[in-house]
Residue frames as qw, qx, qy, qz and C-alpha x, y, z in Angstrom:
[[0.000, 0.891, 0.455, 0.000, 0.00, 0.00, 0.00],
 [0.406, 0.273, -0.068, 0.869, 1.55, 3.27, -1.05],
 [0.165, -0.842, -0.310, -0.410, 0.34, 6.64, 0.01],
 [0.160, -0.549, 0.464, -0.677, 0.33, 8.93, 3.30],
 [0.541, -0.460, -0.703, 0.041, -0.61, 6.44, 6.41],
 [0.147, -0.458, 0.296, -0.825, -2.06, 8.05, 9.50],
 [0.139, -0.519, -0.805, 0.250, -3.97, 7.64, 12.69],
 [0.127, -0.455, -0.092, -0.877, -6.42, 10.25, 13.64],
 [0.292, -0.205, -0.765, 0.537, -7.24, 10.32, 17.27],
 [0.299, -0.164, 0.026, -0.940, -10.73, 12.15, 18.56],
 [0.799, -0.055, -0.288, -0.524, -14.51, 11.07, 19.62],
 [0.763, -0.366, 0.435, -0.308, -12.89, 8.52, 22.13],
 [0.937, 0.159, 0.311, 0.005, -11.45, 6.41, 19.53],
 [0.064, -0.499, 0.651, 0.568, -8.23, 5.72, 16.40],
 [0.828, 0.477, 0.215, -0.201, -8.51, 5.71, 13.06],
 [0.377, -0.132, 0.635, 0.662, -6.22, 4.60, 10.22],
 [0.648, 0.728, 0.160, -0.156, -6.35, 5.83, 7.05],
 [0.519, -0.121, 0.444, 0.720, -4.27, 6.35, 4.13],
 [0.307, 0.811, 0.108, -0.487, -4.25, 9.33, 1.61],
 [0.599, -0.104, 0.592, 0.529, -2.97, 9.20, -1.86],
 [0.466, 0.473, 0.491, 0.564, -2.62, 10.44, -5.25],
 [0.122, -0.267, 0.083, 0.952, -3.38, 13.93, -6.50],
 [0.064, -0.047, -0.596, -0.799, -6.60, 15.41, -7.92],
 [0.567, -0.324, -0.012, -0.757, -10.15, 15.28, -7.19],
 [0.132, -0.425, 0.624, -0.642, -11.00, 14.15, -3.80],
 [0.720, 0.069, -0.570, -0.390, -12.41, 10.63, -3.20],
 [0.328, -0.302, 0.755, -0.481, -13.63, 9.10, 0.53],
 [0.623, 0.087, -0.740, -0.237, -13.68, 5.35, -0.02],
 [0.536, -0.372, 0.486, -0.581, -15.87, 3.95, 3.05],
 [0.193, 0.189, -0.958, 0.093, -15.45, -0.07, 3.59],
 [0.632, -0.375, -0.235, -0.636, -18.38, -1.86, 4.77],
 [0.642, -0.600, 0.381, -0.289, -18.88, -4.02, 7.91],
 [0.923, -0.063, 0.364, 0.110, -16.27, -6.94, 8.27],
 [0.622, 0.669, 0.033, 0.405, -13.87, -5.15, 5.71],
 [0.571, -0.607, 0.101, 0.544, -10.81, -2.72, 5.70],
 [0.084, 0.749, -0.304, -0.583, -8.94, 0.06, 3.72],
 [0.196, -0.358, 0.828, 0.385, -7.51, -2.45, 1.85],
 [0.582, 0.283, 0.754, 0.114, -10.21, -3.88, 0.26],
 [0.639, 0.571, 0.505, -0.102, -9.94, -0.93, -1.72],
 [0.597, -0.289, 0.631, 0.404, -7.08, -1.60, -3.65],
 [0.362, -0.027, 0.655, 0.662, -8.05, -2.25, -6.41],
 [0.135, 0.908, 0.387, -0.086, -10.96, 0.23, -6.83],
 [0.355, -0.834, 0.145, 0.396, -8.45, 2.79, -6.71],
 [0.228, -0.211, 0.615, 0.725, -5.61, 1.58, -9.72],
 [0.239, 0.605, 0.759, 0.023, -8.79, 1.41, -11.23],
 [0.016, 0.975, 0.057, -0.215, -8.99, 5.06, -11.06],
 [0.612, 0.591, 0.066, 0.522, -5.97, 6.09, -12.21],
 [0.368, -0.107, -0.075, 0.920, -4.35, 9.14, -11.98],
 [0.139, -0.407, -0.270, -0.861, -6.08, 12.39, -11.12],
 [0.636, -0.642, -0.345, -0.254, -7.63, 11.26, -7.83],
 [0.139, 0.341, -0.693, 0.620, -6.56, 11.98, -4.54],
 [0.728, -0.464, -0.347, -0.367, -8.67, 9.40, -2.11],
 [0.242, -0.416, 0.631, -0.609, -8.92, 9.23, 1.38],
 [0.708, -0.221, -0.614, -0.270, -9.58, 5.47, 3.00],
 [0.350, -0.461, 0.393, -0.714, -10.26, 4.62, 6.54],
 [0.383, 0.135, -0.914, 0.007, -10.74, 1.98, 8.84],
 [0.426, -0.607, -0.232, -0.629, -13.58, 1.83, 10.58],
 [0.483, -0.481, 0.472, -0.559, -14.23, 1.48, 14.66],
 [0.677, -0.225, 0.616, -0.334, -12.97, -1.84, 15.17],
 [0.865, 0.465, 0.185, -0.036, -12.07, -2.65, 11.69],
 [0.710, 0.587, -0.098, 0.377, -8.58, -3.28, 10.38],
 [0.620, -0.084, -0.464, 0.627, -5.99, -1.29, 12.28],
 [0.221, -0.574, -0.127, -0.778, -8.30, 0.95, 13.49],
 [0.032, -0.215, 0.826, -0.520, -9.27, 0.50, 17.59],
 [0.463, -0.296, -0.821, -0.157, -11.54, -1.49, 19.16],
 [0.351, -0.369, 0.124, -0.851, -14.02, 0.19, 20.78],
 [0.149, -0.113, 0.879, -0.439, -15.50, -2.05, 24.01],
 [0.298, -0.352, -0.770, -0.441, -18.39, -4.45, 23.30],
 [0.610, 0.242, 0.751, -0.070, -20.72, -6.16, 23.68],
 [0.138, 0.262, -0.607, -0.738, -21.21, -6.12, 19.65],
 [0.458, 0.266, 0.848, 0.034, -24.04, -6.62, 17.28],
 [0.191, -0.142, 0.432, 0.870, -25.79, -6.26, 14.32],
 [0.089, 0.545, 0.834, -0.023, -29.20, -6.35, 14.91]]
């Protein structure tokens, strides 16, 4: 994974993300049970000329884990 990695600390919680590329601005939001990474290959997809911002959600990927109990009901 190229790009900028970061955490971003606020709201009680860390996030990862990564930033990349150059050009119109593009926030790529994983769904539940996923991670930044799944979007890989969305991105080369794009090309050049974007500059997207991905993120790991609460408790997803290397993002923190916020204290259960958990569910999806």
């Amino acid at each position: 994974m190229a790009g900028n990695k970061g955490a971003y600390s606020g709201n009680g919680t860390t996030l990862s993300y990564v930033v990349e590329g150059d050009g119109v601005e593009v926030v790529l939001i994983h769904g539940v049970g996923a991670n930044k990474e799944s979007w890989e290959d969305t991105i080369a997809a794009l090309g050049p000329g974007f500059r997207t911002l991905r993120f790991d959600l609460r408790g997803h990927g290397e993002s923190a884990k916020t204290p259960g109990p958990y569910s999806l009901d």
